[in-house]
N, CA, C and O of each residue as an XYZ file, in Angstrom:
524
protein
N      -6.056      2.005    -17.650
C      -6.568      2.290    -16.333
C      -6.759      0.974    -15.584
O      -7.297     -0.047    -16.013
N      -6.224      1.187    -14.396
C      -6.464     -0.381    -13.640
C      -7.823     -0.450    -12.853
O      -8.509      0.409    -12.300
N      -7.965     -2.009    -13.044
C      -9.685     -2.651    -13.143
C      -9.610     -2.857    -11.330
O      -8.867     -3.619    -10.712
N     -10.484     -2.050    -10.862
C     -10.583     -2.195     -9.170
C     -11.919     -3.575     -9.199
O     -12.978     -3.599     -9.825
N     -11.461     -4.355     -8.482
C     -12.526     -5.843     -8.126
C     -12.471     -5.837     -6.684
O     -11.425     -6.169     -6.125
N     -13.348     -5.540     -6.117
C     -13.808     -5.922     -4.497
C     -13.738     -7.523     -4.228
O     -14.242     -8.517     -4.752
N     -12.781     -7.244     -3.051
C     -12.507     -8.662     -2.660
C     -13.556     -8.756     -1.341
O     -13.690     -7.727     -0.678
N     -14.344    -10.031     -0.922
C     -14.804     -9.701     -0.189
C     -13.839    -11.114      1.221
O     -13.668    -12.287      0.889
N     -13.458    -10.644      2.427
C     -12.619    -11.202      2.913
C     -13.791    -11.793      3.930
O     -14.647    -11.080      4.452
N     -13.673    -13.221      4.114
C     -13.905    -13.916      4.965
C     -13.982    -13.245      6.735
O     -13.317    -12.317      7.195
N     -15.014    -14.083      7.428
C     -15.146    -12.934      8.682
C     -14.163    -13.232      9.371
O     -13.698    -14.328      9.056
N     -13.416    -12.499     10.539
C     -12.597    -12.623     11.513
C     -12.870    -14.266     12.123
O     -12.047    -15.168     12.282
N     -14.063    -14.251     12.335
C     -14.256    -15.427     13.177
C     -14.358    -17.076     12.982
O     -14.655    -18.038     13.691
N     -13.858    -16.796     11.340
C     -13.894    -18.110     10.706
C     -12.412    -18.312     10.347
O     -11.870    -19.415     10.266
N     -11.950    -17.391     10.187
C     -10.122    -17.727      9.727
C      -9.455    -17.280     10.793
O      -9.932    -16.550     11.662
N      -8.158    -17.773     10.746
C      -7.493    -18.096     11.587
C      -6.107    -17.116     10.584
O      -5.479    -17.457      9.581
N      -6.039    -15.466     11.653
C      -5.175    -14.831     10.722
C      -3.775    -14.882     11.515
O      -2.828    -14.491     10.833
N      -3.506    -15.232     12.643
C      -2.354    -15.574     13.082
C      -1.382    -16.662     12.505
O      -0.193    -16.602     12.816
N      -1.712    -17.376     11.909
C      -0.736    -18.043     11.304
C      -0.795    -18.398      9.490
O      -1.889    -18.578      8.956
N       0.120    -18.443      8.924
C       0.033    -19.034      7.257
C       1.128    -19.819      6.896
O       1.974    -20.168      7.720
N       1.168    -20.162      5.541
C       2.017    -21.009      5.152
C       2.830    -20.310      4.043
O       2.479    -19.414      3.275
N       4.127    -21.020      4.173
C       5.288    -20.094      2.315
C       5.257    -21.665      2.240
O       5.110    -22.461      3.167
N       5.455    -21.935      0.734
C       5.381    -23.283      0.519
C       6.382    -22.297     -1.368
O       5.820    -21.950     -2.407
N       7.849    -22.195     -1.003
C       8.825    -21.850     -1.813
C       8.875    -23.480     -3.178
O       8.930    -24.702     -3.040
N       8.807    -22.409     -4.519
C       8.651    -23.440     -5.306
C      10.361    -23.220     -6.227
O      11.072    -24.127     -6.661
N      10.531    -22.210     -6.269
C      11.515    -21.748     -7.005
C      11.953    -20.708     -7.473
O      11.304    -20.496     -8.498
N      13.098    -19.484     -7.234
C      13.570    -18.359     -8.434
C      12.195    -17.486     -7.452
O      12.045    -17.670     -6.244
N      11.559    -16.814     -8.060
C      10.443    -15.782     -7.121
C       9.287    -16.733     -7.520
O       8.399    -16.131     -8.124
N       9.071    -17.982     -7.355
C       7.545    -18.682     -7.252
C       7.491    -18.939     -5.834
O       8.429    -19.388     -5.177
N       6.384    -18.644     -5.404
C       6.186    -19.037     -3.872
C       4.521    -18.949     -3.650
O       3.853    -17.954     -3.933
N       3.990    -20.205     -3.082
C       2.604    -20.298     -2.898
C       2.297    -19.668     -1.593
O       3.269    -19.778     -0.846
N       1.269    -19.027     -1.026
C       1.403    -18.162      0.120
C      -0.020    -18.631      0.521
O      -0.885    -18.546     -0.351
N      -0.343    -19.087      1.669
C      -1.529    -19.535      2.242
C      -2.034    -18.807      3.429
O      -1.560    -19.218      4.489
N      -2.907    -17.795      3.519
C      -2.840    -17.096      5.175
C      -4.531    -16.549      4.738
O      -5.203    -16.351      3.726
N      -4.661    -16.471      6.267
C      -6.608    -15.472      6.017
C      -7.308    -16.287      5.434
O      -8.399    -15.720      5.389
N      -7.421    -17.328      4.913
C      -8.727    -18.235      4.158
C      -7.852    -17.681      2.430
O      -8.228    -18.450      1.545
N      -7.394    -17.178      2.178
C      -6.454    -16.737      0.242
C      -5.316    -17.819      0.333
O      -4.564    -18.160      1.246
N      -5.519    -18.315     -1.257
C      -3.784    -18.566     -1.427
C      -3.310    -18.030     -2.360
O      -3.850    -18.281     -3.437
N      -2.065    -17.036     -2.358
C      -2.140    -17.026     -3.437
C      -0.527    -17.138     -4.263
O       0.438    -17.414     -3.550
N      -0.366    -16.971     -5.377
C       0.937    -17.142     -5.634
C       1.890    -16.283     -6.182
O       1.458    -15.547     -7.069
N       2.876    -16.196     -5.941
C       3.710    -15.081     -6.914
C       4.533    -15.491     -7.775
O       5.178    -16.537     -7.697
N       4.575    -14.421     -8.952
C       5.545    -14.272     -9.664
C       6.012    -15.893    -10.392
O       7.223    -16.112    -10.434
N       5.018    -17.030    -10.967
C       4.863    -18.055    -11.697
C       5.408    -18.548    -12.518
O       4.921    -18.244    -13.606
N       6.502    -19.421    -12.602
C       7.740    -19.850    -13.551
C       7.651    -20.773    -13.125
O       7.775    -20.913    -11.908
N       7.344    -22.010    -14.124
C       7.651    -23.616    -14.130
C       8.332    -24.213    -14.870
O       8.122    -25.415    -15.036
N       9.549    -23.435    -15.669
C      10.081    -24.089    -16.543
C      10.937    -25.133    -15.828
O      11.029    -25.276    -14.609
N      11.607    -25.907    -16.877
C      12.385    -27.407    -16.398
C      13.804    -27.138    -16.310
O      14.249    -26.289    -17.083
N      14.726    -27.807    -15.370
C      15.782    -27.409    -15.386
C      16.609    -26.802    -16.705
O      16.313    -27.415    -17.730
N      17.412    -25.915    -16.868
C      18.382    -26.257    -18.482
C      17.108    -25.350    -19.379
O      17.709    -24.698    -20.233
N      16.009    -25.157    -19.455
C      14.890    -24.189    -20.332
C      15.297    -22.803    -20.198
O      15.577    -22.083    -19.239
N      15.246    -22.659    -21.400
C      15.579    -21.117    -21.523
C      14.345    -20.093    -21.419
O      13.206    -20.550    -21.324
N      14.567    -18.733    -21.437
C      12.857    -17.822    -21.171
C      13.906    -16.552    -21.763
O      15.122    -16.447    -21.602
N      13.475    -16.139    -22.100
C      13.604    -14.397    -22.778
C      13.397    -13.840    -21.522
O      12.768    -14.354    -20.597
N      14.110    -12.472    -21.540
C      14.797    -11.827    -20.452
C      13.806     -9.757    -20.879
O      13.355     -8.812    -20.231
N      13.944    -10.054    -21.930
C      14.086     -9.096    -23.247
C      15.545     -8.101    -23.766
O      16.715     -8.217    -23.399
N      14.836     -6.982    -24.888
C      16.287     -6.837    -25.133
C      17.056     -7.999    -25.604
O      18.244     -7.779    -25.365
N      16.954     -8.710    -25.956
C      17.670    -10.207    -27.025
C      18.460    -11.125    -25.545
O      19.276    -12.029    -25.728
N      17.958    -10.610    -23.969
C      19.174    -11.657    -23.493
C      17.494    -12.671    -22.780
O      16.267    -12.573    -22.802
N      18.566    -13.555    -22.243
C      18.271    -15.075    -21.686
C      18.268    -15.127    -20.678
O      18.913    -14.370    -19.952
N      17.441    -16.162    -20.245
C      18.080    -16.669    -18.746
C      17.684    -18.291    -18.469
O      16.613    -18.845    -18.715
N      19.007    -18.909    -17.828
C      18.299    -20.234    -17.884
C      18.082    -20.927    -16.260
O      18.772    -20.698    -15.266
N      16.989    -21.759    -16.373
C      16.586    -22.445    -15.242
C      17.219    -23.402    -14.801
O      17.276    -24.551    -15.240
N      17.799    -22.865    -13.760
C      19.276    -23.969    -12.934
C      18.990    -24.629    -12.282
O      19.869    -25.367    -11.835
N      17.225    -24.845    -11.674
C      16.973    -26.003    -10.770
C      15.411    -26.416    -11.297
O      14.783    -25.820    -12.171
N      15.095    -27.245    -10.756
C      13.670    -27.609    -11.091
C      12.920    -27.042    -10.082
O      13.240    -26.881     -8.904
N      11.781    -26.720    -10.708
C      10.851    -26.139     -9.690
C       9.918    -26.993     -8.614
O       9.462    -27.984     -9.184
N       9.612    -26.928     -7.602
C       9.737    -27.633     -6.613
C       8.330    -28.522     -6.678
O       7.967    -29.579     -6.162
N       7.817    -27.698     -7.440
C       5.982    -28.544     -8.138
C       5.517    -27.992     -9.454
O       6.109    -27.191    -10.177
N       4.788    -28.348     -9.567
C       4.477    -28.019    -10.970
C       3.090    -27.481    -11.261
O       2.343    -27.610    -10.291
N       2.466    -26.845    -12.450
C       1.177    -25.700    -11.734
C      -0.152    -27.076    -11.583
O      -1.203    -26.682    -11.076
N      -0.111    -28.381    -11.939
C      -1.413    -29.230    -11.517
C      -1.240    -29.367    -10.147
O      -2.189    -29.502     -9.375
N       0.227    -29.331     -9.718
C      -0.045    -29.804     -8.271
C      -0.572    -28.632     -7.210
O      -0.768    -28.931     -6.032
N      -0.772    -27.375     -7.669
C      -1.317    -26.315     -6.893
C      -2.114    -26.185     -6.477
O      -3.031    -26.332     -7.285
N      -2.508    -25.906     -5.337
C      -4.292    -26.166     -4.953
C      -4.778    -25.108     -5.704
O      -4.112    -24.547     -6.575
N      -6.215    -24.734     -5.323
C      -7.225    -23.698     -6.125
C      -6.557    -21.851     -5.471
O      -6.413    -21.234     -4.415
N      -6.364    -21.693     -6.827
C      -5.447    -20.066     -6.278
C      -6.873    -19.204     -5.958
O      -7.900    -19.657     -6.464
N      -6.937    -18.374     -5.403
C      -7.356    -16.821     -5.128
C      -6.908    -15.645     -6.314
O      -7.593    -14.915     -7.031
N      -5.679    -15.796     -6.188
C      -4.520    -14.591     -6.704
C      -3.363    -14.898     -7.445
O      -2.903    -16.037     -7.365
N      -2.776    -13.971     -8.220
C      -1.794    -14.376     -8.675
C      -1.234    -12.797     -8.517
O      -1.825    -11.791     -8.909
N      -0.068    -12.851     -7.907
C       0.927    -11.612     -8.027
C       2.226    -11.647     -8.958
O       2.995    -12.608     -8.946
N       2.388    -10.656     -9.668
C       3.416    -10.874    -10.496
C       3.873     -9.591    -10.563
O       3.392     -8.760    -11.333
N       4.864     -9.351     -9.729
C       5.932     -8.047     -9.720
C       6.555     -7.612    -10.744
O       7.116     -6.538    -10.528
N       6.709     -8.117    -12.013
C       7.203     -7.759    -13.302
C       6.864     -8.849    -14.561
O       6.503    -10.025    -14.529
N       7.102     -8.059    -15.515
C       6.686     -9.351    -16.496
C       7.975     -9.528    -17.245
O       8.550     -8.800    -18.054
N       8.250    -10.659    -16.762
C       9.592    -10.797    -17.503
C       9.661    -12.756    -17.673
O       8.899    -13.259    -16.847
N      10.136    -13.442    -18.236
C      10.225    -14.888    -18.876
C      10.776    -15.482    -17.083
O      10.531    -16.622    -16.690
N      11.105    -15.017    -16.705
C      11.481    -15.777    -15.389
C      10.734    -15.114    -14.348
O      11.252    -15.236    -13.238
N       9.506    -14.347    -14.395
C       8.466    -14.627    -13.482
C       7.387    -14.883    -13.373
O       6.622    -15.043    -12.422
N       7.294    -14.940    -14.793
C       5.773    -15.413    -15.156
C       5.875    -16.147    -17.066
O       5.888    -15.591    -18.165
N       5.922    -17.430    -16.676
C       7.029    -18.356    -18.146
C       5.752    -18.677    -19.012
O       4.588    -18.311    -18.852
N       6.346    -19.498    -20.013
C       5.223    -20.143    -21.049
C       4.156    -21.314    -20.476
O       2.999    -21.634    -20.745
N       5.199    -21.776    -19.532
C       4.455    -22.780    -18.509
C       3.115    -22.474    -17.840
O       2.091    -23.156    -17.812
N       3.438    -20.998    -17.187
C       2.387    -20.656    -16.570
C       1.318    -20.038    -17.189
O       0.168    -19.997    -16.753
N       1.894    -19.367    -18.624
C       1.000    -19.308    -18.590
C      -0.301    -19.769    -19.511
O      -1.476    -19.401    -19.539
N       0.554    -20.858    -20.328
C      -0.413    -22.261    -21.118
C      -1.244    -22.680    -20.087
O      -2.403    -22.934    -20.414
N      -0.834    -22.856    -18.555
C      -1.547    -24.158    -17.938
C      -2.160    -23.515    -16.521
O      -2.873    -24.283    -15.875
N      -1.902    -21.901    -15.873
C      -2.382    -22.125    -14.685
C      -3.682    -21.398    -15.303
O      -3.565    -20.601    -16.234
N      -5.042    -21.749    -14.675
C      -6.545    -21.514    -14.977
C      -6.237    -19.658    -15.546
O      -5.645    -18.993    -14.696
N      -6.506    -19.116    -16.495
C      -6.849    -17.873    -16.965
C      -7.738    -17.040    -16.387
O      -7.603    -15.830    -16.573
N      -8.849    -17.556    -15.551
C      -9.567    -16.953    -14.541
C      -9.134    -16.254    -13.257
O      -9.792    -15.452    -12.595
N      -7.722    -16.779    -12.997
C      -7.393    -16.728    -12.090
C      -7.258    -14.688    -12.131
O      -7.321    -14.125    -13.224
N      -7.139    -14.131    -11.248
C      -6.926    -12.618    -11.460
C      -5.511    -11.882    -11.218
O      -5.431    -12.153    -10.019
N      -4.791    -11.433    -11.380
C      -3.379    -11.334    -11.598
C      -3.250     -9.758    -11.234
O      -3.583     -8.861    -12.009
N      -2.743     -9.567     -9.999
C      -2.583     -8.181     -9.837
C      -1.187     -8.059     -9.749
O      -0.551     -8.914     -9.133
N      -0.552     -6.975    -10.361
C       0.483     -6.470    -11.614
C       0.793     -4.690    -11.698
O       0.099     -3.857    -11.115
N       1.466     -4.514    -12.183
C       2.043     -3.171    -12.844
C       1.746     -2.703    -14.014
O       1.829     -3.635    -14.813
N       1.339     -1.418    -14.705
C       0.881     -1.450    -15.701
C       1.157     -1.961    -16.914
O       0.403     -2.354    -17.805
N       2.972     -1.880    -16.800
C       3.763     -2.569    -17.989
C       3.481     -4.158    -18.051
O       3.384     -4.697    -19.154
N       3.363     -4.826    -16.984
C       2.800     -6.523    -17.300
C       1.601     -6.063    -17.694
O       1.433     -5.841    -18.893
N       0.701     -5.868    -16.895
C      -0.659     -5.855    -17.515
C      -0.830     -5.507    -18.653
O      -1.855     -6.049    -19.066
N      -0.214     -4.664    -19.668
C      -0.537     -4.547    -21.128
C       0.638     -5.877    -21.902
O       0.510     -6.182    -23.087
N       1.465     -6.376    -21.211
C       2.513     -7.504    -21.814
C       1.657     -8.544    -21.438
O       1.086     -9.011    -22.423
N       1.321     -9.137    -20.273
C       0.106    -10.024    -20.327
C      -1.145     -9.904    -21.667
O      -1.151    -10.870    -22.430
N      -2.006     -8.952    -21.911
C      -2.690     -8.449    -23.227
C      -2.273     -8.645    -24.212
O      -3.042     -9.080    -25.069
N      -0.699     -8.390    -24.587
C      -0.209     -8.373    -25.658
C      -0.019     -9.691    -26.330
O      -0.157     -9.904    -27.535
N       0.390    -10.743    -25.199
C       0.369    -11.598    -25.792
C      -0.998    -12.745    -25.444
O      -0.993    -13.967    -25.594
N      -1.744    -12.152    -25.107
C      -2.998    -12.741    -25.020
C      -2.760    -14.120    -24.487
O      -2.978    -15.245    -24.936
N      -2.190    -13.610    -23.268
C      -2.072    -14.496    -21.815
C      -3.287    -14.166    -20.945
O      -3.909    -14.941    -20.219
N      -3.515    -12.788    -21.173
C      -4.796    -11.982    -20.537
C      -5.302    -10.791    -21.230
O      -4.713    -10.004    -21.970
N      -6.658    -10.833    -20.786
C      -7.157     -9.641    -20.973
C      -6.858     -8.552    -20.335
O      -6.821     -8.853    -19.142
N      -6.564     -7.160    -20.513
C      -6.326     -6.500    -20.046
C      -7.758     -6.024    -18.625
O      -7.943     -5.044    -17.904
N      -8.326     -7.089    -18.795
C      -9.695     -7.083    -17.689
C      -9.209     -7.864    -16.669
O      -9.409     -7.479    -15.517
N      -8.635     -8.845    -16.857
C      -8.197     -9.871    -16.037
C      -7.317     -9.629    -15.260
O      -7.304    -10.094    -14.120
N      -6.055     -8.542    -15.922
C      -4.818     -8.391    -15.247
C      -4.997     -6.883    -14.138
O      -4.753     -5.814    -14.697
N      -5.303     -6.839    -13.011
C      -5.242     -5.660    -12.421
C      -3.906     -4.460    -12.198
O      -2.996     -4.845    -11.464
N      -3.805     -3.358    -12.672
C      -2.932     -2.471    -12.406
C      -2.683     -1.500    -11.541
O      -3.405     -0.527    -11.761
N      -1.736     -1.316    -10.371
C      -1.275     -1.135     -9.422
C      -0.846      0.029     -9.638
O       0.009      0.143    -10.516
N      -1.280      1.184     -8.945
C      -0.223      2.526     -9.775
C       0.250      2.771     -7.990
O      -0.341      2.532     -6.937
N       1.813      3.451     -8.372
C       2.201      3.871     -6.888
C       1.516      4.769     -6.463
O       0.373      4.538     -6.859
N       1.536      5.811     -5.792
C       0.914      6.518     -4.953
C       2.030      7.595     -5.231
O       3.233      7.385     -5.383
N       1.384      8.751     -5.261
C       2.690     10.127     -5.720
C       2.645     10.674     -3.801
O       3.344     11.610     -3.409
């Protein structure tokens, strides 16, 4: 069952919601800055030529370097991760970006996050569509 956390959003009159920033890192990493949040998606820092499991026994390898690396990130809000798969969320990210951070997800990451005790299944929020 997915973990509902009240966000509480900054007032109209202190942020500035007309404009934000994409600050593209690589492959689906992209830091997103808008409303007073930053947050990031879909987290892969491997090094050029590094391989990541795909699943199902295939691969995939990293053809460019990623454009920063997770120390150089400012302080996240969020972490979005549209699937859990080795090229959107790698070993990189997830040895080194803060574990606190809250990760809203699909149910299948959120128990693959758990599984491999990248997260708690408390940590990782689950998204169900809407019938």
């Amino acid at each position: 069952m997915a973990q509902i956390t009240p966000i509480e959003l900054p007032s109209p009159s202190v942020v500035n919601t007309g404009a934000g920033e994409l600050y593209f890192i690589g492959n689906a990493t992209t830091l997103i800055t808008y409303a007073g949040f930053t947050l990031l998606t879909d987290p892969a820092f491997l090094h050029k030529g590094d391989y990541t499991p795909l699943g199902h026994g295939m691969y995939t390898r990293r053809e460019i370097e990623p454009a920063c690396s997770p120390q150089d990130l400012p302080p996240l809000d969020l972490i979005i991760l549209s699937h859990y798969h080795g090229d959107h969320f790698d070993e990189v990210a997830a040895r080194e970006l803060d574990k606190q951070i809250p990760i809203v997800t699909n149910g299948h990451a959120a128990e693959q996050l758990a599984k491999g005790r990248r997260r708690t299944p408390r940590d990782s929020h689950a998204c169900k569509a809407r019938s």
